[in-house]
N, C-alpha and C positions, 0 to 999 in steps of 0.2 A: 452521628450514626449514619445519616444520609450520604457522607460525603467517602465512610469506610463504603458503605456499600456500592457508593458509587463507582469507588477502585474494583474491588469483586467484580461488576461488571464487566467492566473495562478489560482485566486481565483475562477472565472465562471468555469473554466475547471474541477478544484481539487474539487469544492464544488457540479456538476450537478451529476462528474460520481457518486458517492457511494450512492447520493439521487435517484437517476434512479434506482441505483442496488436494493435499498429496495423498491421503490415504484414496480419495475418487480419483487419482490418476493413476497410482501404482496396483489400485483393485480392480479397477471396471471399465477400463481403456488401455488395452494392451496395446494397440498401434498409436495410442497419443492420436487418436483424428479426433475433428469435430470443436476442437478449443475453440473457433472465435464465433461458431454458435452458440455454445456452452456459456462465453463471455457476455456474448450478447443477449442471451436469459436470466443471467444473473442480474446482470445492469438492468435489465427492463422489470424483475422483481423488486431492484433495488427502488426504481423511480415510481415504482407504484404506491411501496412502502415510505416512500417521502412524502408521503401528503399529509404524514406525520408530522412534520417539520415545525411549520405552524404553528402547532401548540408552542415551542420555543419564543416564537420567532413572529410578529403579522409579516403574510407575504407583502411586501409594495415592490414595483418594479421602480426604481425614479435613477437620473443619471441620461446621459446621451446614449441615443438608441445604437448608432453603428457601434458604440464603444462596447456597449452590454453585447452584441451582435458578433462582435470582432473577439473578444474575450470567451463569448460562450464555444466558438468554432475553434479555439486553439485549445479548450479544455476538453473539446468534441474530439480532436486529432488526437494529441498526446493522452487523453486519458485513453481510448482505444487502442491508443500501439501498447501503453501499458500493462491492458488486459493483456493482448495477444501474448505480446512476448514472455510475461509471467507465466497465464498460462500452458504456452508451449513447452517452458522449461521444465514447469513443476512436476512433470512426472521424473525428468531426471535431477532433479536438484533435492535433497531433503530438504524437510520443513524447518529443521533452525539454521541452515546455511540460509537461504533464501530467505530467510524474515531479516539473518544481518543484510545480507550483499544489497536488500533490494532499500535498507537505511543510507544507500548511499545517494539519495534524493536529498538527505539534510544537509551535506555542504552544499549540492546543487541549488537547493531554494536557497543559502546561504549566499552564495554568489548572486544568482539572480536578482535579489532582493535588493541587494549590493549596488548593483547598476541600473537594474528600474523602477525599486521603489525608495531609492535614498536610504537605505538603512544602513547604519554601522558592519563592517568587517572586521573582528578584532583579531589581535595573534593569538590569544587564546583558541578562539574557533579555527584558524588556523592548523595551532596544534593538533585540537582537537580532529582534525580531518585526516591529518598523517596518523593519527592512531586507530582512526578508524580502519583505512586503508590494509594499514599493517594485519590488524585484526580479521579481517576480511582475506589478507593473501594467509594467514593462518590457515583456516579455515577453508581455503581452496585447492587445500592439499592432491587430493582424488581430482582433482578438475583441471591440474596442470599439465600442459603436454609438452612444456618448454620452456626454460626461464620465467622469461615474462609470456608468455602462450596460455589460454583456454581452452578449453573444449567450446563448442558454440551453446550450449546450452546453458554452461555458466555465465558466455556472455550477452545472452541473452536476458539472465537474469540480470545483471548488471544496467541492461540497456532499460531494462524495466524499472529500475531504479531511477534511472535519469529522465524517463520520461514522466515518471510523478514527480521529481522537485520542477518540473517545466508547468505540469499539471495545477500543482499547490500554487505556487505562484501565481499562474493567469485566476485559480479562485478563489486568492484571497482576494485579487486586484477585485473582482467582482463582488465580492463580500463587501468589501470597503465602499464600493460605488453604492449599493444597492439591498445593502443590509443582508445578512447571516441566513437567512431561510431562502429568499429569491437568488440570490448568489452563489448556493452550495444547490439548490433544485433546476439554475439554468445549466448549468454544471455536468451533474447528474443526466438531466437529459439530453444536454446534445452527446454525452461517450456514449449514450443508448442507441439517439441516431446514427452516428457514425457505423458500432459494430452493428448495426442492423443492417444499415448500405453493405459493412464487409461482408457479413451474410452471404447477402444477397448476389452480390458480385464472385464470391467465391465458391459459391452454392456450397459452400459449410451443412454438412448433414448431422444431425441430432445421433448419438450415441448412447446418449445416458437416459438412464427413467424418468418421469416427471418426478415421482418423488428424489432421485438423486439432485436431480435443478432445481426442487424447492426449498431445499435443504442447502444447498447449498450456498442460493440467494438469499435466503431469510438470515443466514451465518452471516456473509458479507455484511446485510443492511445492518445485523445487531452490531457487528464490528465497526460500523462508520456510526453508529447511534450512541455506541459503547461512550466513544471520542466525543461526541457532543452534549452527551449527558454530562459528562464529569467536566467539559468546559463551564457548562450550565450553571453548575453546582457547586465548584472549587471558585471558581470566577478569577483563576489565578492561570495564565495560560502557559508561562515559565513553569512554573511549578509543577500541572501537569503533566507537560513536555518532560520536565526529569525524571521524573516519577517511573510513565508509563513506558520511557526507555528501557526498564527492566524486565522490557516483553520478550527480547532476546533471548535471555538467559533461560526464562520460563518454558520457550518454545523448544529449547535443545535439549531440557528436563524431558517436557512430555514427551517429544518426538522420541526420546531414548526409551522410555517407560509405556507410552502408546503404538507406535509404532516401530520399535525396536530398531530405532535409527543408533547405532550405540559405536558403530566402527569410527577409531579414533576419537570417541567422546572427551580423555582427558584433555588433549588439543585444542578440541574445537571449545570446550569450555573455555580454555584460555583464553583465545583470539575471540569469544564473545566479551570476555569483562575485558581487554584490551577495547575493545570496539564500542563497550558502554561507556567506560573513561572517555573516549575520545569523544560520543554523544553527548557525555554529560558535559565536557566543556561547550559544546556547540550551542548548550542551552540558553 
């Protein structure tokens, strides 16, 4: 029973935040300003709300300090271009193109993985990559302006995609040095430092409510809490991984039914379960 409810989690948590994030884009910021404020309140709820973490996890820090130093600032970098560029796009991207396109971080930690941490690359995950791919140019129907051509917002979201499998990588590298709780909260807080410096440097100005930024952040943390609960509790992290791929499909449901993202839905269904096939071999 623990382990059903801890899917229900998972799917409400993973499927509200990104449906939230485009419904506060397309309702309460009609010029798209203010996103890497917006990112950086989020993040900074998210890392408050990690002091939760713990209860999983005893913090210890151990391992070589420039390593842990050098690891935190690369997940400080890439996790913040992540925010930015996701959510610049997301007023123009709907919520289930953008939860596929932005899954193209899973070949990327796939490659990565591949040549920095020794791990196997099989042709299966291979495959699986061309199909994701495929599924993804499905689905980017509205977003082509040329053969192979974008619009800059989709590839924006894309580049947000690649900038999490860069992200995952450097914190798992951390996890592994330095255990599961201090490894995902060094993490955590340097993309906080980071977009706070972009802030700052940008003079990024607030937009939205505080209740819109509470809400929003408390969605994200449930959404990364979702994910480590069910690691917690399945203790099977393949298994998981397959499972919670079926967050796609869910999201182009709601997005149709919540937000009445419905133009071309029989397609983009398609090019999503093309794109789960090709996830699930990557598993």
């Amino acid at each position: 029973m623990i382990t059903f409810l801890s899917y229900i989690f998972y799917f409400i948590a993973a499927s509200a935040s990104p449906l939230q994030r485009r419904w506060l884009a397309t309702h309460k910021n009609i010029k798209n300003e203010g996103q890497i404020r917006l990112a950086f309140q989020v993040t900074l709820i998210t890392v408050i709300l990690s002091f939760t973490l713990p209860l999983f996890e005893k913090f210890h820090l151990h391992g070589n300090t420039l390593h842990l130093i050098g690891l935190s600032l690369i997940c400080g970098l890439f996790g913040s271009l992540y925010f930015v560029f996701s959510y610049t796009a997301q007023k123009h991207i709907e919520a289930g193109v953008s939860s596929l396109v932005s899954n193209i971080y899973t070949p990327i930690t796939i490659v990565l993985a591949t040549l920095l941490l020794n791990e196997k690359l099989t042709l299966i995950q291979i495959l699986g990559t061309v199909l994701l791919i495929i599924g993804i140019l499905i689905v980017s129907r509205k977003h082509r302006i040329g053969r192979f051509k974008f619009d800059k917002y989709f590839m924006l979201m894309v580049l947000s995609g690649i900038m999490m499998g860069i992200l995952l990588v450097a914190e798992r590298t951390l996890m592994k040095i330095t255990g599961f709780s201090a490894g995902v909260m060094l993490s955590w807080w340097s993309q906080c430092l980071f977009l706070g410096v972009a802030t700052i440097i940008t003079n990024s100005k607030s937009v939205y409510s505080k209740k819109d930024i509470t809400i929003t952040g408390v969605l994200r943390f449930l959404q990364s809490l979702s994910w480590v609960v069910l690691v917690f509790v399945v203790g099977n992290l393949s298994i998981v991984s397959a499972i919670t791929t079926f967050k796609i499909v869910i999201v182009f449901i709601a997005g149709a039914i919540f937000l009445k993202e419905r133009e071309d839905l029989p397609i983009k269904i398609i090019g999503s379960i093309i794109a789960l096939i090709g996830l699930l071999f990557m598993k």
